[in-house]
C-alpha positions in Angstrom: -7.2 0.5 23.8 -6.9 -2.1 21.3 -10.0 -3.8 22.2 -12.1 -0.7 21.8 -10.4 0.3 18.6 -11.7 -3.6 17.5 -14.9 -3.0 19.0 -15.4 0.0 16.8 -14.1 -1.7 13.6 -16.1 -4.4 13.7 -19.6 -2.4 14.5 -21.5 -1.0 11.5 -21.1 2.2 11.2 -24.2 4.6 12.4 -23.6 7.9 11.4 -20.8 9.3 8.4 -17.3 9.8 10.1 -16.1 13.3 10.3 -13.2 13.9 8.2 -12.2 16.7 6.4 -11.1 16.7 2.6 -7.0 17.9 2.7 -6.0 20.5 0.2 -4.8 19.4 -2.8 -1.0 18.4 -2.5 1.8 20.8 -3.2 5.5 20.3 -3.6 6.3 23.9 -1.6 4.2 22.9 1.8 6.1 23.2 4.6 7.7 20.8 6.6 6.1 20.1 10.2 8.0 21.2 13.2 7.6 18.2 14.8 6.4 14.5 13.4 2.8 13.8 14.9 1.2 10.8 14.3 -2.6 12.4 15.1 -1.8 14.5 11.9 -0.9 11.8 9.5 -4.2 9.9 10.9 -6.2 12.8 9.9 -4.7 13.2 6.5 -5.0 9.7 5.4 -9.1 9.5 6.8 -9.6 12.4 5.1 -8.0 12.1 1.5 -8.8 8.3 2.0 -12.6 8.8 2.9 -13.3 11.7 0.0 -11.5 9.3 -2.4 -13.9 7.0 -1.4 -16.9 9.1 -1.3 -16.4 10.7 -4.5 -14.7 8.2 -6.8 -16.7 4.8 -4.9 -13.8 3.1 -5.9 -10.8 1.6 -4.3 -7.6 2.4 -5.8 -4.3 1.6 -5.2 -2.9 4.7 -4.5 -5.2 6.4 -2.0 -7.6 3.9 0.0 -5.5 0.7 -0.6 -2.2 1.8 1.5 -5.0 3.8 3.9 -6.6 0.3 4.9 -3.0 -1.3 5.3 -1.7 1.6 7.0 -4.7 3.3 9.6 -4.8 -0.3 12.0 -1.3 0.8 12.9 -1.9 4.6 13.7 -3.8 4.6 17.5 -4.8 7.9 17.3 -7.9 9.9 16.7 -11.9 8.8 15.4 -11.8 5.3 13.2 -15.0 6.3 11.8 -13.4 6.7 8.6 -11.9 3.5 8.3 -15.2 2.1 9.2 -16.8 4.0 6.8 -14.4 2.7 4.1 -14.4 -0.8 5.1 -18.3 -0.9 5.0 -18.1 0.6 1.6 -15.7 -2.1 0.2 -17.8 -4.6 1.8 -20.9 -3.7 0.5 -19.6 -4.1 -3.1 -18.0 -7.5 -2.2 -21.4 -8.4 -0.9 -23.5 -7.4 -3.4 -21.1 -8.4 -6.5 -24.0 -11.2 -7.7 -26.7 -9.0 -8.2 -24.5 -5.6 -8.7 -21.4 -6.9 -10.6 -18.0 -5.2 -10.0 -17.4 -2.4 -12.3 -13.8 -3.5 -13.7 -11.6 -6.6 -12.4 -9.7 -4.0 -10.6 -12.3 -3.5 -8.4 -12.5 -7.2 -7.3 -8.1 -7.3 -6.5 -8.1 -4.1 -5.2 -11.0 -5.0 -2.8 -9.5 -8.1 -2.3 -6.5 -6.0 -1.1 -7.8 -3.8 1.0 -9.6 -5.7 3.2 -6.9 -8.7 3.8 -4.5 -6.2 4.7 -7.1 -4.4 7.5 -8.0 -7.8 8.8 -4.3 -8.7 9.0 -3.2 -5.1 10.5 -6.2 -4.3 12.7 -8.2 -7.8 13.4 -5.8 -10.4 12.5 -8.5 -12.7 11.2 -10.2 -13.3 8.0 -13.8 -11.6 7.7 -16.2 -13.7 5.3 -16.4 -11.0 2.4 -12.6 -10.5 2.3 -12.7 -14.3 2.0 -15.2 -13.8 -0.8 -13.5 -11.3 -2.2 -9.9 -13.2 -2.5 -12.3 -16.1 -3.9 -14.0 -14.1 -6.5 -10.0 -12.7 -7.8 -9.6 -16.2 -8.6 -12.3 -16.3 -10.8 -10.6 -13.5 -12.8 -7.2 -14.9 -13.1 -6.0 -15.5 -16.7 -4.7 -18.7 -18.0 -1.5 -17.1 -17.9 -1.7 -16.2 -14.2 -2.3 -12.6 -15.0 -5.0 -10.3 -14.2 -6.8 -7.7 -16.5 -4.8 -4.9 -14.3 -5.4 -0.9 -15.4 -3.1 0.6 -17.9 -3.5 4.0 -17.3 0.1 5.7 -17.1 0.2 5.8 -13.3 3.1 4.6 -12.7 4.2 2.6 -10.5 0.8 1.0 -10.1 -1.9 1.2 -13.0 0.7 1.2 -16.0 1.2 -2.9 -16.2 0.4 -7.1 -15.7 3.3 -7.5 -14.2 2.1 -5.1 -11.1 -1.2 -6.4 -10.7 0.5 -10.2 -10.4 2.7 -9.1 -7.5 -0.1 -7.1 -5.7 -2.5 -10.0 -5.8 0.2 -12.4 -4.1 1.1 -9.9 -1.3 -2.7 -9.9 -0.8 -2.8 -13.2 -0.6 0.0 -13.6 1.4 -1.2 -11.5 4.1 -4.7 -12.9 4.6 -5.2 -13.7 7.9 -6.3 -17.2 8.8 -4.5 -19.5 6.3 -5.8 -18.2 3.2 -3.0 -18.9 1.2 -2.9 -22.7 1.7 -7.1 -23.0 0.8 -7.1 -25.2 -1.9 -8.6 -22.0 -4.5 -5.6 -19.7 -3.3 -3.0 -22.6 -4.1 -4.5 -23.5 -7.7 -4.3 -20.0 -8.3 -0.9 -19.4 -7.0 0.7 -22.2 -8.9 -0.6 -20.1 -12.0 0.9 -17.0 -10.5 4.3 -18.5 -10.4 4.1 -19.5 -13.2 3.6 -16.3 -14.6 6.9 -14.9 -12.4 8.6 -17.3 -13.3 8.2 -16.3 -17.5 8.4 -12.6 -17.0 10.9 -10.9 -15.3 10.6 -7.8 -13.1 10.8 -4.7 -15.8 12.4 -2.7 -13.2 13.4 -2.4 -9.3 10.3 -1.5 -8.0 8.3 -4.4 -9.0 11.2 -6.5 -7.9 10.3 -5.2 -4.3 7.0 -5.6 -5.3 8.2 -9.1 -5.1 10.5 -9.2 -2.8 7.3 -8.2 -0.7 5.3 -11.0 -1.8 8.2 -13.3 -1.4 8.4 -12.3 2.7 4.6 -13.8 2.8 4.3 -16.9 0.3 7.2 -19.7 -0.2 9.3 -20.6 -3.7 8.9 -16.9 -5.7 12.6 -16.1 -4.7 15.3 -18.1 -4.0 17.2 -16.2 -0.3 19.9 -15.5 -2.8 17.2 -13.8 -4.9 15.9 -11.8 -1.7 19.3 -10.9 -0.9 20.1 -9.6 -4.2 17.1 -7.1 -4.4 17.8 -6.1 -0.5 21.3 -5.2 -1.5 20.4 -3.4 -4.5 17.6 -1.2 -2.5 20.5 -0.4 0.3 22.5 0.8 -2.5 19.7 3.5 -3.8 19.2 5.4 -0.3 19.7 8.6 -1.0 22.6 10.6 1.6 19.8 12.1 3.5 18.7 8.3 4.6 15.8 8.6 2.0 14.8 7.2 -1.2 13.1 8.4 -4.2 10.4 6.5 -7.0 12.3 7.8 -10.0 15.4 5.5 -9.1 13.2 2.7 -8.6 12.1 2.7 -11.9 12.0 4.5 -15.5 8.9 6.3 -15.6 8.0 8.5 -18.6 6.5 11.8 -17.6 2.8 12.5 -19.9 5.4 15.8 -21.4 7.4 13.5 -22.8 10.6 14.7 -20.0 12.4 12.1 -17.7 12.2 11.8 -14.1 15.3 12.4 -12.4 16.5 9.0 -11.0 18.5 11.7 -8.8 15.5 13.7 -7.3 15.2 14.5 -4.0 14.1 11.8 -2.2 10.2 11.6 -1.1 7.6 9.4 1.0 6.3 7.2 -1.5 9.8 5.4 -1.8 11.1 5.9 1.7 8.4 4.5 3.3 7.2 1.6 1.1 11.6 0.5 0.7 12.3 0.5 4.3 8.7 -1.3 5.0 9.5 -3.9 2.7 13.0 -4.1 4.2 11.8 -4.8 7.1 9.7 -7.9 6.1 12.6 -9.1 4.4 14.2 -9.4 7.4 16.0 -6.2 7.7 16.5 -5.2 11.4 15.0 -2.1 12.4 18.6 -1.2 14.5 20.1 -1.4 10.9 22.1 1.8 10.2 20.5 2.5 6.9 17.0 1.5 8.0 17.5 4.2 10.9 18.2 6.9 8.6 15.8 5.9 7.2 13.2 6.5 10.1 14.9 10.1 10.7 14.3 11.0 6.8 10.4 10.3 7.5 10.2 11.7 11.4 12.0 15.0 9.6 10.2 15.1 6.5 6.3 15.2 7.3 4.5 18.2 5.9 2.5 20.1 8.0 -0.5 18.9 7.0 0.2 15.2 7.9 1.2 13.8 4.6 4.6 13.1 3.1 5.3 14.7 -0.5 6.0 12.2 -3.3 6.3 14.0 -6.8 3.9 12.2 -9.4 6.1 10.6 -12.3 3.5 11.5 -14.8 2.4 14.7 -13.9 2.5 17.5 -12.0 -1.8 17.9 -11.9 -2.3 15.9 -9.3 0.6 14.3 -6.9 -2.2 11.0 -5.9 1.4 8.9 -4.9 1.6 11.1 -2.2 -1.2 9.5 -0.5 0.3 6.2 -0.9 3.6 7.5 0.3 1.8 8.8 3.6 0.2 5.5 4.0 3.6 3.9 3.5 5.5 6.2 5.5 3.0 4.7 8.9 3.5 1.5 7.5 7.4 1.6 7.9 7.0 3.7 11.3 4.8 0.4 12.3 7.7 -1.5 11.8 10.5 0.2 12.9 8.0 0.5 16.1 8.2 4.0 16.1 5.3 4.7 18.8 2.3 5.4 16.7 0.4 7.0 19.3 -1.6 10.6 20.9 1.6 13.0 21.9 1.6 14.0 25.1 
């Protein structure tokens, strides 16, 4: 099974993939009877491949978590991931003569396709290598990025995010990629940059605690264990977690989120994934009711609801929670697999 699923993602892709755009996300769906993996496979190639279709962008709330997340999920047509991972490697190959609209587009990219070689291949393709190279070239002096700062929190609202997300990218690559003499210039840069700005809030400190599971000397295990501690203390009694605790995130309307809101998938999933590269054993009482918030909370239309901290228009951190949500399934090795 594995070696047809590679054999698939590594052929170009002849004809579009066959994926249905989801309806918009609503906080009233209802809950699924029972948790089906097939289901959250054909939300995320959907929402993931119209994102892509529509937008040609990758972002780090929709097609981002979808390329981390789909390796994981063996269940229905990869077409669509194919479909997105030719798309992101067309730009990276075409970046000399058709340059990248926005730096974003490079780090995101850059992203994207470390974290699919590492889930689904675990080797480095050329373009991803190209496209961790060509991140480099955009790094500031002060180790920072030119990252989006367009009130979608927790992602596109800050530097600070952009730093972290580029060093978990790195620290995944397959292959080494981290210790190429490029990666390691640029690093050094990077901590230095951690090193003079502190996290602004909990979830960029698992943001780095993330980053710190994959690349050596960004936290002391002292550090680590502070930031797993605080995380156990957030889960919610239901065994979930939800964004608003994680952070102080003003909505557009001027009115707080509730750092006591119900909990959702966004912060479940991407906590307890990130627990579980810290070290975290999946037999932990708090990480396994953790795994029975998610396998009890899926909507019946695949996806996991996570309220949007800046608006109620459009809820896009729900397609990052859903891509999250797989993630931590992955590894908690909750079978991932067609239901019999």
């Amino acid at each position: 099974m594995r070696y047809a699923f590679l054999v698939l993602l590594l052929t170009p892709v002849a004809l579009r993939a066959e994926a249905p755009k989801p309806a918009p996300t609503r906080a009233d769906e209802p809950l699924a009877k029972n948790f089906s993996p097939a289901k959250g496979a054909e939300f995320l190639d959907g929402v993931s491949l119209a994102w892509t279709r529509e937008r040609k962008c990758a972002t780090c709330h929709t097609n981002v978590p979808f390329m981390l997340a789909r390796p994981h999920l063996r269940v229905g047509d990869p077409s669509a991931m194919q479909e997105v991972r030719s798309f992101l490697e067309k730009r990276a190959a075409d970046w000399e003569t058709d340059k990248p609209r926005t730096d974003y587009e490079v780090l995101t990219t850059a992203m994207a396709l470390a974290g699919n070689d590492a889930a689904a291949a675990a080797r480095l393709n050329p373009l991803t290598r190209k496209a961790l190279d060509w991140s480099w070239r955009l790094q500031k002096e002060d180790g920072s990025w030119k990252w989006p700062k367009c009130n979608w929190p927790p992602m596109e609202h800050d530097d600070y995010y952009g730093v972290v997300f580029m060093a978990v990218a790195v620290g995944i690559a397959p292959d080494g990629y981290a210790k190429t003499e490029l990666a390691e210039k640029g690093l050094a840069k990077v901590r230095d940059y951690l090193k003079k700005h502190a996290a602004p809030d909990l979830h960029h400190r698992t943001m780095l605690l993330w980053a710190s599971t994959k690349l050596g000397s960004l936290l002391s295990g002292d550090e680590q264990k502070a930031i797993v501690q605080e995380l156990l203390a957030k889960q919610r009694p239901d065994g979930g977690w939800c964004l608003p605790s994680l952070g102080s995130y003003k909505r557009r309307d001027d009115t707080p989120n509730d750092p006591n809101a119900p909990s959702d998938g966004y912060a479940t999933g991407f906590v307890i994934y990130v627990l579980r590269q810290s070290g975290v054993p999946a037999h932990d009482p708090a990480i396994q009711n953790g795994v029975k918030w998610l396998l009890g909370n899926q909507r019946e239309s695949g996806r996991w609801f996570t309220r949007s901290p800046s608006h109620d228009k459009a809820h896009y951190i729900t397609n990052a929670g859903s891509a999250f949500a797989i993630l931590a399934l992955a590894a908690c090795e909750v079978p991932l697999k067609e239901e019999k």
